[in-house]
C-alpha positions in Angstrom: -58.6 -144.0 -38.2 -61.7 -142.4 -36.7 -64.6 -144.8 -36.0 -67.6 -144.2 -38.6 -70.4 -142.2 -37.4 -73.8 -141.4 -37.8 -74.5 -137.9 -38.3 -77.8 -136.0 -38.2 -79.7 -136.7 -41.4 -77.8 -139.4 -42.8 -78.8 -141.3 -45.6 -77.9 -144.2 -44.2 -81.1 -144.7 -41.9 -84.9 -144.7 -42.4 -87.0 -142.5 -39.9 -90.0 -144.6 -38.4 -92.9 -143.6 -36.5 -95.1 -146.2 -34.9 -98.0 -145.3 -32.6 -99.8 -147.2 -29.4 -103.2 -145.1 -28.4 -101.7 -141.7 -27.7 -98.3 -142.7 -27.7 -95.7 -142.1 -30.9 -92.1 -143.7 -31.2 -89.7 -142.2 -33.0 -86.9 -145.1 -34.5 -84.1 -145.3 -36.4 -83.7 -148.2 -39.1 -80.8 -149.0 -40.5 -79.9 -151.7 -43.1 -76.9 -153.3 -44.4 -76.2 -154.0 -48.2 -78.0 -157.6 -48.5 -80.2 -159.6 -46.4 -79.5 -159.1 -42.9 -78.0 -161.8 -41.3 -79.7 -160.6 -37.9 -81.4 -158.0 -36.4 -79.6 -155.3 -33.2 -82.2 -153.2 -31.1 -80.1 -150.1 -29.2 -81.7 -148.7 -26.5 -80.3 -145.3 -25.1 -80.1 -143.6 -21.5 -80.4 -140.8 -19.4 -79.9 -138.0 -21.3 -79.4 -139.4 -24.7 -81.3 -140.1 -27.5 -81.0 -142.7 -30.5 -78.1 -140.8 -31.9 -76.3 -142.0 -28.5 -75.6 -145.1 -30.4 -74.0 -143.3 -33.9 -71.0 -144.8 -33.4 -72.1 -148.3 -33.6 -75.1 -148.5 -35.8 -72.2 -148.0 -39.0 -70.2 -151.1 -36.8 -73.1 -153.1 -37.0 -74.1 -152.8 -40.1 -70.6 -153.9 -41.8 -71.3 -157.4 -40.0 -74.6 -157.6 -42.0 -76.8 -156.6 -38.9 -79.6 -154.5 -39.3 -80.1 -152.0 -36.7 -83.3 -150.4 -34.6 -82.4 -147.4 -32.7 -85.1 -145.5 -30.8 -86.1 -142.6 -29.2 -87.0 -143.5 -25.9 -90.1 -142.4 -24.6 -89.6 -138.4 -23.4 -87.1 -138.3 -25.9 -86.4 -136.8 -29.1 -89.2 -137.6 -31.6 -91.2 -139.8 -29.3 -93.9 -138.9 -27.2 -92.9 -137.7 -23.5 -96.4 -138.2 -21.7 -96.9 -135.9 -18.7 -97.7 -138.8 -16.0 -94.7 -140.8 -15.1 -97.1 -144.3 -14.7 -96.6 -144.3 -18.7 -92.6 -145.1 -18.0 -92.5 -148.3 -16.5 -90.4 -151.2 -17.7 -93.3 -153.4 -18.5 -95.4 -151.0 -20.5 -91.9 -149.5 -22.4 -90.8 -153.5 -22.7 -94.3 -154.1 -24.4 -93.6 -151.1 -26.4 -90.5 -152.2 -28.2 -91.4 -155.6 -28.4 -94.2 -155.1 -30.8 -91.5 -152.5 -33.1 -89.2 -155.5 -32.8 -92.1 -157.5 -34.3 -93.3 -154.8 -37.2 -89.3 -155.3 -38.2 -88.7 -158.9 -38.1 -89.7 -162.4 -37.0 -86.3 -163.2 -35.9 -85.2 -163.0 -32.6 -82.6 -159.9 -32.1 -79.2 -158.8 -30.4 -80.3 -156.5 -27.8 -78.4 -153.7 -26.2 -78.4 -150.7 -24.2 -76.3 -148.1 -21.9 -77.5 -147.0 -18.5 -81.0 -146.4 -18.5 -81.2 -148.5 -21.4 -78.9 -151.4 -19.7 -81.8 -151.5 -17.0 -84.7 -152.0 -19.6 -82.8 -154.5 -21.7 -82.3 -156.6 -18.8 -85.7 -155.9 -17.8 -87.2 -157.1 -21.6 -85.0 -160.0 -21.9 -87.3 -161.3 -18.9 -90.4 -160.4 -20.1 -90.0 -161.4 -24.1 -87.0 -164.0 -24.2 -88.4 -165.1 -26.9 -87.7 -162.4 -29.0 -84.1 -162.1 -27.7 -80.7 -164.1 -28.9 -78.5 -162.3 -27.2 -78.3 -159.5 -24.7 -75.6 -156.6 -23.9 -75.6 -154.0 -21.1 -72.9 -151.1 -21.0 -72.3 -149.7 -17.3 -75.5 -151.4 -16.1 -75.4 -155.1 -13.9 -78.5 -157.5 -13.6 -80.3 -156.5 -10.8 -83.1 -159.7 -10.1 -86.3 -158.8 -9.7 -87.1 -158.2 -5.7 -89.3 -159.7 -3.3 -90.0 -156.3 -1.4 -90.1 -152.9 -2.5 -87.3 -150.3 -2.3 -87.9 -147.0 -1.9 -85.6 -144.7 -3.8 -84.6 -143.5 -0.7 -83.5 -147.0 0.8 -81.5 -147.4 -2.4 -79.3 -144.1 -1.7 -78.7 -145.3 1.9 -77.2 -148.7 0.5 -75.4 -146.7 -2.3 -74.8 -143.4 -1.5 -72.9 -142.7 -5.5 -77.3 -142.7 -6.4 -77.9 -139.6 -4.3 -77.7 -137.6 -7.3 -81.1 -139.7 -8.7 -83.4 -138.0 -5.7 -82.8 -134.6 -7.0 -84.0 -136.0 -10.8 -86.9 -137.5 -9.6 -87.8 -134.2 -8.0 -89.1 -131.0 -10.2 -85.7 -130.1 -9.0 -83.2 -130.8 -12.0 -85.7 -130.2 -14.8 -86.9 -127.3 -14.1 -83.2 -125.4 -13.6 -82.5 -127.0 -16.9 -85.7 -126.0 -18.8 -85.4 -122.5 -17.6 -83.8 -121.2 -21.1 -82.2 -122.8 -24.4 -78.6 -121.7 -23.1 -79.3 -123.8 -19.8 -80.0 -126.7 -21.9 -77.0 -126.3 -24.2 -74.9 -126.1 -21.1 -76.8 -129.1 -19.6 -76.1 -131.6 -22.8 -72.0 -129.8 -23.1 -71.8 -131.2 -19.6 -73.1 -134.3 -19.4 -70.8 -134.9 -22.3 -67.8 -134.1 -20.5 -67.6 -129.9 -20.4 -66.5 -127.8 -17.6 -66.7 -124.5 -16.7 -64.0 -122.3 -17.0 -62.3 -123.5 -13.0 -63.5 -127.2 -14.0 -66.6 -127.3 -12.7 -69.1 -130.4 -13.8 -72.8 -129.6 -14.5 -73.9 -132.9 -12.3 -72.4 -134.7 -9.2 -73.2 -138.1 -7.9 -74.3 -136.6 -4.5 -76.2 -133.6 -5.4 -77.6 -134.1 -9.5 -77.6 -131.4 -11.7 -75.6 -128.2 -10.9 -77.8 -125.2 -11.1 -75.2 -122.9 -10.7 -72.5 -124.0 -13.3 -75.3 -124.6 -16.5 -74.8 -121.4 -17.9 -70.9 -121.4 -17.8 -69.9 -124.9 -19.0 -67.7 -124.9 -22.0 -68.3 -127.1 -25.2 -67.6 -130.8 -25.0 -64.4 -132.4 -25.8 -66.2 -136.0 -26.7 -69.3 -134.2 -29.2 -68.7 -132.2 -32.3 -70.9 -129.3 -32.1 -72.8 -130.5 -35.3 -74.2 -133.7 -32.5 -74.7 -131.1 -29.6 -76.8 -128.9 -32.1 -78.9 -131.8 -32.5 -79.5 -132.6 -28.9 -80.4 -129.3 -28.2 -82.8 -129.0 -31.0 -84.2 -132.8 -29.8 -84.5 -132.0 -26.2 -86.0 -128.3 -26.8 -89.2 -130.2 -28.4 -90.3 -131.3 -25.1 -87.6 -130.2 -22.3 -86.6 -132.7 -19.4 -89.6 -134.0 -17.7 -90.2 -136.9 -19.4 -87.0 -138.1 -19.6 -87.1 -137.1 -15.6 -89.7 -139.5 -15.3 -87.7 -142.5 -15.8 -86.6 -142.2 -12.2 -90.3 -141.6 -10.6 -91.2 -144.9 -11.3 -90.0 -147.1 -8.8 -92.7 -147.9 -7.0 -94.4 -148.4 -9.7 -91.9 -151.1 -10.9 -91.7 -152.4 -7.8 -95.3 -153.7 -8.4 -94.4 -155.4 -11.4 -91.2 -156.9 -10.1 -93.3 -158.7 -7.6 -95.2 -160.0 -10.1 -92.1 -161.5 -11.7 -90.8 -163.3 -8.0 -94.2 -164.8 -8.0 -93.4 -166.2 -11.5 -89.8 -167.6 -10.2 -88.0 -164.9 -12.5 -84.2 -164.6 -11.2 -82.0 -165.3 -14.0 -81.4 -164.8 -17.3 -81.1 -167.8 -19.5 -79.8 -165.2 -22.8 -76.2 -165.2 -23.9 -75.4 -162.2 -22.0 -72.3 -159.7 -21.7 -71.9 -156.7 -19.2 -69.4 -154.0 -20.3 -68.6 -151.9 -17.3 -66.1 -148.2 -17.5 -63.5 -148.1 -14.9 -64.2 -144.7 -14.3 -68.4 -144.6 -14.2 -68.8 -142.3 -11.0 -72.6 -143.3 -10.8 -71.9 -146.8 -11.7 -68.4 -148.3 -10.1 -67.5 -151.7 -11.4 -67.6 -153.0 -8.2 -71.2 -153.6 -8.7 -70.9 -156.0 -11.2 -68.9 -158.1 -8.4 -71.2 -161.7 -7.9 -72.8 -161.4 -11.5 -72.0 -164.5 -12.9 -74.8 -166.2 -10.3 -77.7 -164.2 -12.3 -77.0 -166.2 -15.7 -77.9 -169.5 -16.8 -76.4 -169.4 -20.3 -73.2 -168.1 -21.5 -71.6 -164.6 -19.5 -69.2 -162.6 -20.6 -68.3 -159.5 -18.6 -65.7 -157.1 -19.5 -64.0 -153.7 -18.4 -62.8 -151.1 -20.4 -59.9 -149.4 -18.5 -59.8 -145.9 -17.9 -63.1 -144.9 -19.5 -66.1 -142.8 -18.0 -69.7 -143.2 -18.2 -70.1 -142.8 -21.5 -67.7 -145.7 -22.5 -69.5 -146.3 -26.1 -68.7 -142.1 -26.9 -65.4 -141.7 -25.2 -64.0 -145.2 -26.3 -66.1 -146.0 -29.7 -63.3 -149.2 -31.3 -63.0 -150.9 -27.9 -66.5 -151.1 -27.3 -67.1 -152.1 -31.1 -64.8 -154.9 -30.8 -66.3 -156.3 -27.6 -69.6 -155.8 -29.1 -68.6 -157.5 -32.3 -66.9 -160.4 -30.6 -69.8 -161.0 -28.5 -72.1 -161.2 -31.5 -69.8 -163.4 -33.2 -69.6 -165.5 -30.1 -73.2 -166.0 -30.8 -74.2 -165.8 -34.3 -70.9 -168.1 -35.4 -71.1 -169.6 -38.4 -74.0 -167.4 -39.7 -71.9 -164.7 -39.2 -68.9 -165.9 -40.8 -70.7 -166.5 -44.2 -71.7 -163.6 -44.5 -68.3 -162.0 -44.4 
């Protein structure tokens, strides 16, 4: 049976704006039929928006969850402020965290995929207070360092990031925002199209592929009703935003030593790291050593044969890890409401 989905428009969600000074997030809230027994925030990557999470929010909801989904910031219906000092885990950490409050007093399941697996980890140290239980897909615990690293020390140590150099440059977006039929090529590929002699739109050790965006074919993971609405999400304010999630790590690097002066290592959450066997950019071999970074309960799984976009390509496995990691936590609450 095919795994419930979210589509565009569907009645199944409320569409929520909240604003902080200049700044406008765009969320997704969905709720189950009765009173939730707990609250999941889903936090998307690079380039994704809320919709990324479709094929879990329905999932979630048949446990009794209810579900926040945003649009991170450059994405989709949130603001995408020019000046990349706006994108840095603490402010975006600070962001959701006062969403997660406007939505419930409880503390929530929290979960993301790439990008998103970085921030989650990132506001489970800053707010554990308002977190129960954490989940990262593709995306280790990296602790918070006591020097900075330049994204170009960070290539040198791990070359498969080479591609992030050229995204952090006016390189990437700038080929891509160049005309809608670039774009639509652009989302096709990320979501596993090829041009016509198999050629990929990015590559670990270059980024985007100028050259191949106006000849990839449509995906074979997306229906073309999903990669209408990307296109029509990431026309509203092209790629520099979400471009400027990887131009902030010097920036972050301030903050993190603000954390090591605090003693912040670890994460004392239940915690579970889902890695794909086949992630180019993100190997599993570097979730090797990760039990050492958590205090409390660590689960950390594989899901064979699957790419980067493990919750897309591989919706029912996922699910059930996701599922048995919540029930791992929630136990008995869980089990009355069933």
């Amino acid at each position: 049976m095919p795994v419930d989905a979210l589509v565009p428009n569907d009645p199944r969600v409320e569409h929520k704006f909240t604003s902080f000074g200049d700044i406008t997030y765009h969320y997704m809230l969905a709720k189950p039929q009765g009173k939730p027994i707990a609250t999941a925030l889903l936090i998307h990557g690079w380039p994704d928006l809320g919709m990324g999470w479709r094929l879990q929010v329905p999932y979630l909801l048949s446990l009794g969850l209810q579900v926040i989904v945003p649009d991170m910031l450059g994405y989709g219906q949130t603001s995408a402020p020019d000046s990349f000092a706006e994108y840095t885990m603490k402010k975006m950490t600070a962001h959701l965290a006062a969403i997660v409050k406007e939505v419930t007093d409880q503390p929530i399941i929290l979960g993301g995929h790439d990008w998103g697996g970085v921030f989650v980890w990132r506001m489970t140290i800053y707010y554990p207070e308002l977190i129960r239980a954490v989940f990262s897909l593709c995306v280790p615990f990296t602790p918070p360092s006591p020097v900075k690293i330049s994204l170009e020390e960070v290539v040198k140590r791990l070359p498969n990031f080479t591609y992030q150099l050229q995204l952090a440059s006016p390189v990437a977006e700038n080929a891509i925002n160049k005309s809608p039929e670039r774009l639509r090529g652009f989302i096709n590929g990320m979501f596993g199209g090829r041009t016509p002699e198999g050629g990929r739109v990015t590559d670990v050790s270059i980024g985007v592929i100028e050259d191949n965006l106006e000849k990839i074919g449509p995906s074979p993971l997306v229906s073309s009703e999903v990669i209408d609405y990307y296109v029509e999400q990431f026309s509203r304010q092209g790629m520099h935003g979400p471009c400027n999630w990887y131009r902030t790590r010097d920036l972050n690097g301030d903050d993190e030593l603000e954390l090591v002066k605090q003693g912040v290592s670890t994460v004392k959450t239940p915690a579970m790291l889902v890695m794909a066997e086949k992630d180019a950019a993100l190997p599993p071999r570097l979730a090797v050593g990760q039990e050492k970074y958590f205090e409390g309960p660590f689960k950390s799984e594989l899901v064979a044969g699957a790419n980067h976009w493990v919750h897309v390509e591989r919706p029912e496995e996922v699910n059930n890890l996701i599922g048995n990691f919540i029930k791992s936590v929630l136990g008995d609450e869980l089990k009355a409401s069933l």
